[in-house]
C-alpha positions in Angstrom: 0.0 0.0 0.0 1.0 3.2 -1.0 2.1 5.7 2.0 -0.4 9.0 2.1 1.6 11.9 3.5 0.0 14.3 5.0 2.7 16.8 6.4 5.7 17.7 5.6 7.8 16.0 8.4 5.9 12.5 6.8 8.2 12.6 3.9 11.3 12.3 6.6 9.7 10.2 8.5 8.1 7.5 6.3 9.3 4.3 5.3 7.6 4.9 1.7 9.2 1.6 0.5 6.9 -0.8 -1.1 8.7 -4.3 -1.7 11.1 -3.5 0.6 9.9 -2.5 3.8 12.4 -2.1 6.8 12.7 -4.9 9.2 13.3 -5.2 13.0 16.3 -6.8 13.9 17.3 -9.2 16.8 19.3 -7.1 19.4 20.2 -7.1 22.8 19.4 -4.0 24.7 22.6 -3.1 27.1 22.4 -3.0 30.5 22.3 1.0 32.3 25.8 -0.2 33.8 27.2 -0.5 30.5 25.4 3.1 29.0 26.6 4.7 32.4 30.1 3.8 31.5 29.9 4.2 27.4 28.7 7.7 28.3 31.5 8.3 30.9 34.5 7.2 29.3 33.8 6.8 25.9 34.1 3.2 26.0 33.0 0.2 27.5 34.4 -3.4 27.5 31.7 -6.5 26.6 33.5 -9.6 28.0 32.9 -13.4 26.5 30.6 -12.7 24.0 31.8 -15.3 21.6 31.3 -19.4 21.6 34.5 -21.0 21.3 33.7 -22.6 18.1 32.7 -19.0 16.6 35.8 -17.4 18.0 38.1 -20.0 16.4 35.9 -19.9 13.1 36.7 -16.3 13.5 39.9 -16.6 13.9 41.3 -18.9 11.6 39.7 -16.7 8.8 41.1 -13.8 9.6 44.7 -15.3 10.3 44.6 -16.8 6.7 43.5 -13.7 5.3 46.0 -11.1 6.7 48.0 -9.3 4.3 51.3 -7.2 4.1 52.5 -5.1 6.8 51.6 -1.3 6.5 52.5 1.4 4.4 53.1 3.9 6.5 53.7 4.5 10.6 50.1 4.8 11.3 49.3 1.7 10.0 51.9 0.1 11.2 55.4 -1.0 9.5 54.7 -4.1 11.9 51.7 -4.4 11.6 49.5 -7.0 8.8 45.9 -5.7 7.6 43.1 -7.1 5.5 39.9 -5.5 4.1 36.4 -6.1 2.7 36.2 -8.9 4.8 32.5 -9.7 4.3 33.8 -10.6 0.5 35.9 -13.1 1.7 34.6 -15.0 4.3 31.5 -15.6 6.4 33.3 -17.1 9.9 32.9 -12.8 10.7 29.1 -12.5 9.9 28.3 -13.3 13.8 30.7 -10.9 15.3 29.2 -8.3 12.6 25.8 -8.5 13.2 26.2 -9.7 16.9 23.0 -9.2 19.1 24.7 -6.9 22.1 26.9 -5.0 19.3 23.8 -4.4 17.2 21.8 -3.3 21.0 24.1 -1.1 21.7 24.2 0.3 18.1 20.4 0.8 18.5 20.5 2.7 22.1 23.8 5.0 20.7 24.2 5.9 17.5 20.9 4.6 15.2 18.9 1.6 14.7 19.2 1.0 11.2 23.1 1.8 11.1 25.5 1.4 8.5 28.8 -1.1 8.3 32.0 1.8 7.8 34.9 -0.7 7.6 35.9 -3.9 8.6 39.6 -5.1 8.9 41.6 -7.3 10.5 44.8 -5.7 12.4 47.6 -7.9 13.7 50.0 -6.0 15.8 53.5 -7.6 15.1 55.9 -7.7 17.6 58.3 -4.4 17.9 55.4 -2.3 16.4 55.3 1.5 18.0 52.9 3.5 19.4 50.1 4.4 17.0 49.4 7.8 16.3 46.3 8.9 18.5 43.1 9.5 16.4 39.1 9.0 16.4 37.7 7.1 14.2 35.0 9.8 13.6 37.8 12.7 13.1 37.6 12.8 9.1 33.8 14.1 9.5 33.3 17.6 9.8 31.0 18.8 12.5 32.3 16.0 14.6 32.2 17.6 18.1 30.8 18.3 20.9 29.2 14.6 21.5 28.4 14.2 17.6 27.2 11.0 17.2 28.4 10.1 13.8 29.8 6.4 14.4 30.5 3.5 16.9 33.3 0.9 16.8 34.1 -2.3 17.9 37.6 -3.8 18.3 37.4 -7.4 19.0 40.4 -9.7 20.7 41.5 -13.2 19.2 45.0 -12.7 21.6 45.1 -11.8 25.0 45.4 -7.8 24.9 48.2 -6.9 27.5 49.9 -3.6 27.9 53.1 -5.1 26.6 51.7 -6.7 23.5 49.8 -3.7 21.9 46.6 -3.2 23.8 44.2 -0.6 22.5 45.1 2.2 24.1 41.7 5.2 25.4 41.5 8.3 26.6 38.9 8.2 28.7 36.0 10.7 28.4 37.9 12.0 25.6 34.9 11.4 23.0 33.9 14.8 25.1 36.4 17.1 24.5 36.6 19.9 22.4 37.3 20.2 18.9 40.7 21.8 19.1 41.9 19.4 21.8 44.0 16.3 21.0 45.6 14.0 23.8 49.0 15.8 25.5 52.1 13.9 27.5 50.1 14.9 31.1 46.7 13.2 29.7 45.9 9.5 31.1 45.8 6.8 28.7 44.4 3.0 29.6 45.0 -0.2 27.6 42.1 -1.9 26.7 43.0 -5.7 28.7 40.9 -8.2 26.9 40.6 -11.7 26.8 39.9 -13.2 23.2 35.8 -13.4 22.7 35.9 -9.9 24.5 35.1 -6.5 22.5 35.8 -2.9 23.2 32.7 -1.1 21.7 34.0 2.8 21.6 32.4 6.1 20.6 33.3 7.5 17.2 34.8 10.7 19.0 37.3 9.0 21.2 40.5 9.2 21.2 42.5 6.3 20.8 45.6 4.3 19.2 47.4 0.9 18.9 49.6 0.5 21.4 53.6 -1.0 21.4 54.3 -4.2 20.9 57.3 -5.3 22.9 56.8 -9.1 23.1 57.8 -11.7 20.7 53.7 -12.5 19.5 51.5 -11.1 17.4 48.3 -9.3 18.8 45.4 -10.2 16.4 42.2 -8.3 16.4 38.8 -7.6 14.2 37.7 -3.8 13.9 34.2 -3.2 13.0 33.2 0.5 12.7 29.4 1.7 11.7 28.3 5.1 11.1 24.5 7.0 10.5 22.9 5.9 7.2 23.8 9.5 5.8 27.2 9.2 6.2 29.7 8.2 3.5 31.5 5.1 4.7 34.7 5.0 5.3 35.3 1.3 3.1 33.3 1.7 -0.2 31.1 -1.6 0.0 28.9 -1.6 -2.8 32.5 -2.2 -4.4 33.9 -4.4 -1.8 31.3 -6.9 -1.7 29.7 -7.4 -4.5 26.0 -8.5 -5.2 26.4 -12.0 -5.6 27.9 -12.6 -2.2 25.9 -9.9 -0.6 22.8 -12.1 -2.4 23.7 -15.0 0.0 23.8 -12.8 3.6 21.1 -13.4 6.3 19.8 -9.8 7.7 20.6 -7.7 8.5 23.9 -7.7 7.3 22.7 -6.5 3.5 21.3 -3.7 5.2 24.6 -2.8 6.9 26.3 -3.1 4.1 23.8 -0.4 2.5 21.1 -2.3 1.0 18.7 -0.3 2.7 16.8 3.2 2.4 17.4 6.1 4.8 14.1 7.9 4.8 12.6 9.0 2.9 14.8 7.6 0.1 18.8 8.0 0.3 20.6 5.0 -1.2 18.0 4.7 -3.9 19.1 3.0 -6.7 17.1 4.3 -10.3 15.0 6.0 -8.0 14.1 2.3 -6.0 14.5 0.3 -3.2 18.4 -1.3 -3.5 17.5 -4.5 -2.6 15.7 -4.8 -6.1 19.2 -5.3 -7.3 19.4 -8.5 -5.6 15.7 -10.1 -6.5 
């Protein structure tokens, strides 16, 4: 049935889709412990969230699929990447679209969000410091409190101070624009166990940290950002149709099949998900 709007906020507010109308997904709302400390720090750390046969799954995938070492010092002359991970295997699709990632996603930056970048990061050993940096800095308008993307940073080795450990500011997601972390400012590693995930506010600041032992530090970063914002990874390109054609939801919708009302991401003026019928 055809929408009737009858005011002009409708045409905002609307899901005028027709074939394709927007679905509820399965999400775990996060406890007011964890929002008090998202909200405080920035960050908040989600311990065990993964099955052992998921977080091996997981693993393995993303150990075979790791690439060169970086090209510069911010990614890391130590350090192995690898990109458009959805197009290459689908041992990540649970961490992805996992239920307390996707709650949390829901109760802080949108409900309907979209998947920015995903890529593997293996910390070698005698990596430096990372430069610090938000993952929301390249969008203008970013502060006070914008909310313009969430990450995740998810551990397959033990995070230690020694080995590379994510390293927050916390409460820095609140400062102002022309602020950027100093000597005298408090940093904290992120400790994790492998299955846990750091799930981080767009706006705070963070890096990689040193790498002083003789192992590798293996993790999965996952950013989203508000369906109007550009995404960081282009992936209508990096996955193409035919594999996004054999994802369960939502991750087609993450990955852009999906209409921001009342119809940004059209494609021909309908519903993307027409491309995949």
């Amino acid at each position: 049935m055809t929408p009737i709007l009858t005011k002009p906020s409708d045409l905002f507010t609307q899901d005028l889709a027709g074939t394709h109308k927007r679905s509820e997904t399965t999400s775990t709302a996060p406890s007011a412990d964890t929002l008090a400390s998202y909200d405080a720090n920035g960050y908040v750390i989600l311990k065990g969230l993964l099955s052992e046969d998921i977080r091996l799954g997981a693993e393995r995938a993303l150990r075979d699929l790791l690439g060169p070492t970086g090209r510069n010092n911010f990614e890391g002359f130590s350090t192995q990447r690898a990109y458009a991970l959805l197009a290459k295997t689908r041992a990540l699709d649970p961490l992805i679209a996992h239920p307390q990632i996707l709650g949390l996603l829901r109760a802080r930056l949108h409900a309907q969000p979209l998947l920015s970048a995903c890529l593997a990061i293996n910390i070698g050993p005698g990596e430096t410091p990372q430069m610090p940096h938000a993952d929301d800095g390249f969008y203008p308008d970013m502060r006070p409190d914008a909310r313009h993307g969430l990450s995740v940073i998810w551990a397959f080795d033990p995070f230690t101070r020694d080995n590379g450990a994510t390293r927050a500011w916390p409460g820095s997601h609140l400062w102002p624009a022309d602020r950027e972390p100093e000597d005298t400012d408090v940093w904290h590693p992120a400790v994790m166990e492998p299955g846990d995930a750091l799930v981080f506010h767009g706006g705070l600041w963070h890096a990689g940290g040193e790498n002083c032992t003789q192992a590798g530090r293996l993790a999965l970063t996952a950013q989203y950002c508000a369906p109007w914002l550009r995404t960081q990874e282009n992936m209508s390109l990096a996955v193409p149709p035919d594999v996004v054609r054999t994802l369960r939801a939502p991750l087609p919708s993450l990955l852009g099949y999906q209409i921001h009302p009342p119809f940004m991401g059209h494609v021909n003026g309908m519903h993307p998900n027409r491309l995949l019928d």
